[in-house]
C-alpha positions, 0 to 999 in steps of 0.5 A, spaced: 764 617 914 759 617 910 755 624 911 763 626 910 763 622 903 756 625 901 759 632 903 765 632 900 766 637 893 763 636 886 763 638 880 757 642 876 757 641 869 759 647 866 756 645 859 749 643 860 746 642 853 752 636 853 746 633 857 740 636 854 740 635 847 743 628 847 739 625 853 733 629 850 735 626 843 736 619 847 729 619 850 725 620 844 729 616 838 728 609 844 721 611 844 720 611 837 724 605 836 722 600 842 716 603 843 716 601 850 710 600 856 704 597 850 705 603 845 707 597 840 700 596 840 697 603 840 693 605 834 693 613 832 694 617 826 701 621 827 704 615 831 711 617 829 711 624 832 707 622 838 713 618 840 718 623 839 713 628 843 717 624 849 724 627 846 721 634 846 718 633 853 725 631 855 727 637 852 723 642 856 724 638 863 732 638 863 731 645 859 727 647 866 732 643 871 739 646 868 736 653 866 731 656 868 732 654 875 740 655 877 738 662 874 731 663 878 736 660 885 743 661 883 746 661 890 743 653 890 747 652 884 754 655 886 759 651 883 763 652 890 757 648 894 756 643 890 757 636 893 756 629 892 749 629 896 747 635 892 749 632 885 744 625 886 739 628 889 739 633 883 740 627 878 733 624 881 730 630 882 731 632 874 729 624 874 723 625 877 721 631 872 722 628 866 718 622 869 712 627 871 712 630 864 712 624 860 707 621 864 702 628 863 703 628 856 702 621 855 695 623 860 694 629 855 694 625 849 692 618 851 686 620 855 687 614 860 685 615 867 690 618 871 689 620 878 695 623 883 696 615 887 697 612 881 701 617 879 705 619 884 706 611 885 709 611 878 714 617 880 716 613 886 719 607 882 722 611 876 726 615 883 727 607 886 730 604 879 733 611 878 737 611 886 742 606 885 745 608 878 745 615 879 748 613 886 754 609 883 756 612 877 756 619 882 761 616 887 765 613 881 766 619 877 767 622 884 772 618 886 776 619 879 776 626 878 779 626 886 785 622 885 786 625 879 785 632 880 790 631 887 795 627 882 796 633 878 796 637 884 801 633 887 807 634 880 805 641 880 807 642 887 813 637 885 815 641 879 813 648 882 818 654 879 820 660 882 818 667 879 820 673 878 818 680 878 824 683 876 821 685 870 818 690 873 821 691 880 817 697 885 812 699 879 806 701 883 798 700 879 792 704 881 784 702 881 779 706 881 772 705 883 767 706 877 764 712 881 772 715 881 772 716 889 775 710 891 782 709 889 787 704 890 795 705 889 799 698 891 805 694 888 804 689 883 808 685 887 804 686 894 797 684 889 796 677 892 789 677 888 783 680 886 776 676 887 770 679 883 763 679 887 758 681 882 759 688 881 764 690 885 772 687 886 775 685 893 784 687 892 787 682 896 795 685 899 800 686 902 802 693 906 808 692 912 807 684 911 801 684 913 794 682 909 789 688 907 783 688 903 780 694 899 772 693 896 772 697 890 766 698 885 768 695 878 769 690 874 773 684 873 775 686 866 777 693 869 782 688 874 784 684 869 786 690 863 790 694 869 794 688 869 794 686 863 802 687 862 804 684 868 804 676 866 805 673 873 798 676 875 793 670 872 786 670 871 785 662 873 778 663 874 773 667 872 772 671 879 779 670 881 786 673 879 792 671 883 799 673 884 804 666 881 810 669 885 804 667 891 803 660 890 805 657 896 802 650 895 797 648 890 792 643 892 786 638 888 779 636 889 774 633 885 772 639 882 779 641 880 785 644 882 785 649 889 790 654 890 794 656 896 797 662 896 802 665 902 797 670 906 792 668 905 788 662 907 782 661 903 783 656 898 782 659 890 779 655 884 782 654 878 777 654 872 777 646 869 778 650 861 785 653 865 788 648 869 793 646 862 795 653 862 796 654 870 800 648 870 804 650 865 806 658 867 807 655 875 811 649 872 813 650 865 811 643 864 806 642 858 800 637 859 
């Protein structure tokens, strides 16, 4: 039960400098105000910038962990596989650096004797008194947004309104691919979804009742324009566009809300900044 736990979805902060700055300003404003581990007594010229030197470490630490390594390794950091695991070890991992970088700057400016013992001895507390909050406050917001989320989808499923395409019945939307060979022609009312992977999108419908997918190299812009003056295709994420009229059931998780469309049986997400306005186009109930 628990290796089930720790495996259950979680949310990626999509706003990573909502960590960095704050965390970063933290950092550097509690080391010049408390002046912690005997800096009280230090004597130096500059004693003042050294210490908010601690902030700027910070800076650069979580600047290395939220940035640069999601883009050098992004298919690690994909929002669709992150967990609960993955979010304690990566919140001790980012403890670790930040701990490391400090106590480099502190060797380099203090020139005290540091060798690898001690410092890996000091990197292993600062993970152990790490372990147990990053572990509480994961599972506790875990939790919350889980209830909450699967509370949201249970009022939608509860309150979920029929569509209409009668504005415009029959009418048929052709796709190009970017090289003008590959095309598609489909009624918008066939169109279950469209899922955008890098530079090609993947046109999910359905021909004599039967689901069909066709892969066309092209942009979700490009999607997106074509069915621009047909409302009940939305864009509820920034890789997915959906059919409402297909809605067969909406589901929640930590991460958000989930949808179920008739057909088809892959879950498909909807981005937290949308799930207001979703709720209320399948609903027309405003959060």
């Amino acid at each position: 039960m628990i290796r089930k736990y720790l495996l259950q979805p979680y949310p990626k902060e999509e706003k990573v400098w909502k960590i960095i700055l704050p965390v970063s300003f933290f950092i550097g404003l509690f080391m010049l105000i408390f002046q912690p581990f005997g800096l009280d007594d230090l004597k130096m010229p500059h004693k003042s910038l050294f210490l908010a030197g601690y902030g700027l470490v910070t800076f650069l630490m979580l600047c290395l962990d939220l940035l640069l390594f999601p883009l050098l390794a992004p298919n690690l950091y994909r929002e669709d596989k992150w967990t609960v695991i993955k979010e304690i070890l990566s919140l001790l991992w980012i403890l670790f650096l930040v701990g490391l970088g400090n106590l480099v700057y502190s060797y380099l400016l203090l020139d005290f004797k540091l060798t690898f013992a001690s410092a890996m001895v000091f990197q292993a507390f600062t993970v152990i008194v790490g372990l147990l909050p990053i572990t509480v406050i994961t599972l506790i917001k875990q939790n919350y947004l889980k209830r909450k989320n699967e509370s949201r989808a249970e009022q939608i499923n509860d309150t979920l309104i029929p569509h209409s395409s009668a504005d415009h019945p029959g009418q048929q939307v052709q796709f190009l691919g970017e090289n003008q060979k590959e095309e598609l022609t489909v009624h918008t009312d066939d169109i279950l979804f469209i899922k955008s992977e890098g530079n090609y999108i993947t046109i999910g419908y359905l021909k004599n009742g039967r689901l069909k997918q066709t892969l066309l190299r092209n942009t979700m812009k490009y999607a997106a324009d074509r069915l621009a003056s047909f409302p009940y295709h939305y864009q509820c994420h920034r890789s997915w566009i959906i059919n409402l009229n297909r809605v067969g059931k909406v589901g929640g998780n930590s991460q958000g809300l989930r949808i179920m469309l008739k057909d088809f049986d892959e879950d498909i997400p909807v981005a937290r900044k949308n799930i207001a306005v979703f709720r209320e186009m399948i609903t027309g109930i405003r959060e």
